[in-house]
C-alpha positions in Angstrom: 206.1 -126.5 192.0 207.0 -122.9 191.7 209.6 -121.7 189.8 211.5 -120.4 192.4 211.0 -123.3 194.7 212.6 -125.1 191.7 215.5 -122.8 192.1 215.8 -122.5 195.6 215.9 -126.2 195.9 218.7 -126.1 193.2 221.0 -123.7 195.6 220.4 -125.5 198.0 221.4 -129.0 196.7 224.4 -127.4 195.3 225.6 -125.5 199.0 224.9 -129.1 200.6 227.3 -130.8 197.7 229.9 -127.9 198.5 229.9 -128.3 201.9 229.2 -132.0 202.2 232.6 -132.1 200.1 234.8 -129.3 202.2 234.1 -131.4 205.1 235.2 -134.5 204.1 238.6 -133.0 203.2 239.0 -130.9 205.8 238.6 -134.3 208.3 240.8 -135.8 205.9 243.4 -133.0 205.9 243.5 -133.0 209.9 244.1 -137.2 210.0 247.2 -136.5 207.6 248.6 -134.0 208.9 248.4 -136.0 212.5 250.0 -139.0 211.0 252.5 -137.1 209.0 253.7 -135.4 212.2 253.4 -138.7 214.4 255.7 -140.6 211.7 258.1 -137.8 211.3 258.4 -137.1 215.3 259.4 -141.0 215.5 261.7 -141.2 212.4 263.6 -138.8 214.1 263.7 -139.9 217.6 265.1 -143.3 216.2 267.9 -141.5 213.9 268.7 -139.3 216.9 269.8 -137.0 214.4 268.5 -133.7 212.8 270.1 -134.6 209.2 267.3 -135.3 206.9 269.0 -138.3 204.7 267.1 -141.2 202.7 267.3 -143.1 206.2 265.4 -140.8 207.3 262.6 -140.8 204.5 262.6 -145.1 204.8 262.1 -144.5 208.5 259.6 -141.6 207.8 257.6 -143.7 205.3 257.3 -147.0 207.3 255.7 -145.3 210.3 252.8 -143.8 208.3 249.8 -145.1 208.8 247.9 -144.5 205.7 249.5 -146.4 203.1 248.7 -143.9 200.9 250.7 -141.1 201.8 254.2 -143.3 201.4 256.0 -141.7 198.9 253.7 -138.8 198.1 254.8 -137.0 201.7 257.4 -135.0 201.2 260.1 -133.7 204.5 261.4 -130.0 204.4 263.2 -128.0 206.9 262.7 -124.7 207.9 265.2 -122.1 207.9 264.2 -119.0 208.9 264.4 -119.5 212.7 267.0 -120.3 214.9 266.2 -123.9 215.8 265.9 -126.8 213.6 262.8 -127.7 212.4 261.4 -130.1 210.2 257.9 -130.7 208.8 256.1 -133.1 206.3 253.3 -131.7 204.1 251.7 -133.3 200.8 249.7 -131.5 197.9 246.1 -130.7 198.2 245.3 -133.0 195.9 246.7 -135.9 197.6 244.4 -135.1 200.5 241.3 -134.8 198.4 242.0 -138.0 196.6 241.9 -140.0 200.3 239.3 -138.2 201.3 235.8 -139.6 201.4 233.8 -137.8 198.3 231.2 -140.5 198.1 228.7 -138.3 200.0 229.3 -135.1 197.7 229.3 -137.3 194.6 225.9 -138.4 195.1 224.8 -135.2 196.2 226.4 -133.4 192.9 224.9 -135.8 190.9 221.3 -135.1 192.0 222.2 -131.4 192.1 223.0 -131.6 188.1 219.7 -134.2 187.6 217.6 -131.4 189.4 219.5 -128.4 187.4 218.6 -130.3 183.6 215.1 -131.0 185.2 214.4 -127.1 185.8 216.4 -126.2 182.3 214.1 -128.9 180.7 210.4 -127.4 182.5 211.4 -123.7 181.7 212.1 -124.8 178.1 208.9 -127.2 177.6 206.6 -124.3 179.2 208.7 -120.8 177.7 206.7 -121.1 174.3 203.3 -121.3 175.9 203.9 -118.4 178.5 205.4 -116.1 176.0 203.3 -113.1 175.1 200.9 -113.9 178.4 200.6 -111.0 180.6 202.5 -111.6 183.9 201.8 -110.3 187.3 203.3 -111.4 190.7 203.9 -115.2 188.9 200.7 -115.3 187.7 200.6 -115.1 183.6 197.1 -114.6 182.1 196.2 -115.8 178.6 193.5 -113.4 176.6 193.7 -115.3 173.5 192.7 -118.8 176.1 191.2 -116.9 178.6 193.3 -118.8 181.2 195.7 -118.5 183.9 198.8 -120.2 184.3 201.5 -120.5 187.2 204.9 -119.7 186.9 206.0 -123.5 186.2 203.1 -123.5 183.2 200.3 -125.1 184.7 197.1 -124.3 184.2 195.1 -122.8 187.7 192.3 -124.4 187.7 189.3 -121.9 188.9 185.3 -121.6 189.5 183.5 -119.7 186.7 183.5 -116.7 188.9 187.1 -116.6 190.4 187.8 -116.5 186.9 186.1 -113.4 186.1 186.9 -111.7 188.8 190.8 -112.6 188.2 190.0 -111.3 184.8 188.9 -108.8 186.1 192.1 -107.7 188.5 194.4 -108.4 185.7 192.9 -106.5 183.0 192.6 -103.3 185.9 195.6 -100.9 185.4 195.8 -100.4 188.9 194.9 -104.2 189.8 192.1 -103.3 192.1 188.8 -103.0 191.7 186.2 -101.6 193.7 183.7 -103.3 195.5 180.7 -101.7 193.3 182.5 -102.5 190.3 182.6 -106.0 191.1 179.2 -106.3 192.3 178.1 -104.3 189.2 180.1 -106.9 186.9 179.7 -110.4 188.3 175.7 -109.9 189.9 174.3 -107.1 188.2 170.7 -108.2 188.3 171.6 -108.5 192.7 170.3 -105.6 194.8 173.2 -106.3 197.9 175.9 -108.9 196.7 178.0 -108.1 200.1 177.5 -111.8 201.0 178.2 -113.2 198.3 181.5 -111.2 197.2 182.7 -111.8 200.5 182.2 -115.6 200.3 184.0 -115.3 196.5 187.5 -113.6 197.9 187.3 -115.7 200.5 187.5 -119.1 198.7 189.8 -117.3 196.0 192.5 -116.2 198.0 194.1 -119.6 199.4 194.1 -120.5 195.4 195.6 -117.2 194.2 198.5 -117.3 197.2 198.9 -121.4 196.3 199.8 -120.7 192.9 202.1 -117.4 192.7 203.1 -114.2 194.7 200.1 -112.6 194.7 197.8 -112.0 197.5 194.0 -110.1 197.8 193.9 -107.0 200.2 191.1 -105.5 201.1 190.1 -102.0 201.6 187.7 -102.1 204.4 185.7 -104.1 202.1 184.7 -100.7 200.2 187.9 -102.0 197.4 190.1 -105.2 196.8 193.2 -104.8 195.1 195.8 -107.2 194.2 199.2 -107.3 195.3 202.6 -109.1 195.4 203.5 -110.7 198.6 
């Protein structure tokens, strides 16, 4: 897998834990709140009385429906209008401790399994990619004469895709032009057209499979190699 698969799969795995988690207490939040106000509305119908007194928060408390919220609710009144009014609220993390986080556990869990795994495969492969040259996530070897993806595999290639990728990556300009390839790879061939174009052809689903880079051609008179 490509290095920035690896990473894109790692954001993503981490916005589906986030989100997977807001939801839960946001539906948890709205079914307190409901039952909060439902038991407050009929504590106070039955006390027929706008004093807030322990009565009151015995009355409050036995209407609740989850169990859980009896004696961590708390009653206040608001003062800054004209008409009495009185509320219930509890802390934010009384709502996240009912609500379900079985979901966002699991996910977080993988999410920090996949995160070690991609620390882990950068470390193994950073030793054997340093000094390489790099282009468009494709790192070339001179010392091995081999290419390797981004992850640190090894791209496997035909005798000749090899030394025409050699070829592209040792070119300043990382194109080449269709003489010079000719010249290089069939030099005892009057008219290589044929076969060069078969060559690129079979080379370019590999290249594009293993990094960034893609094969353009210049009317076919040059080839050059480019990042996506």
């Amino acid at each position: 897998m490509k290095q920035r698969y690896a990473v894109i799969v790692l954001f993503a795995l981490i916005i589906a834990s986030s989100f997977t988690s807001l939801d839960s207490y946001r539906a948890t939040s709205r079914l307190v709140s409901e039952d909060m106000d439902r038991a407050l509305a009929l504590a106070l119908e039955e006390q027929q009385s706008d004093v807030i007194s322990q009565d009151t928060i015995r009355t409050f408390n036995n209407h609740l429906q989850i169990a859980a919220l009896r004696g961590k609710a708390t009653l206040a009144v608001d003062t800054r209008g004209q008409k009495f009014k009185a509320y219930a609220h509890c802390s934010e993390a009384t709502i996240f401790s009912l609500s379900d986080q079985r979901p966002a556990t699991i996910l977080w869990i993988l999410t920090i399994g996949w995160g070690m795994f991609c620390f882990y495969r950068r470390k193994k492969y950073e030793p054997l990619l340093a000094g390489m040259t790099h282009y468009g996530g494709l790192r070339f070897s001179e010392s091995e004469s081999r290419f390797y993806a981004e992850d640190g595999h090894q791209v496997q290639l035909t005798p000749m895709q090899h030394q025409l990728m050699e070829m592209f990556f040792l070119s300043p300009t990382h194109s080449l032009t269709k003489s010079e390839i000719c010249a290089a790879l069939w030099p005892k061939k009057p008219d290589a057209s044929e076969t060069l174009y078969t060559l690129i052809r079979r080379l370019k689903p590999v290249i594009e499979q293993h990094s960034d880079l893609r094969i353009e051609s210049d009317r076919s008179r040059a080839y050059r190699l480019t990042i996506k």
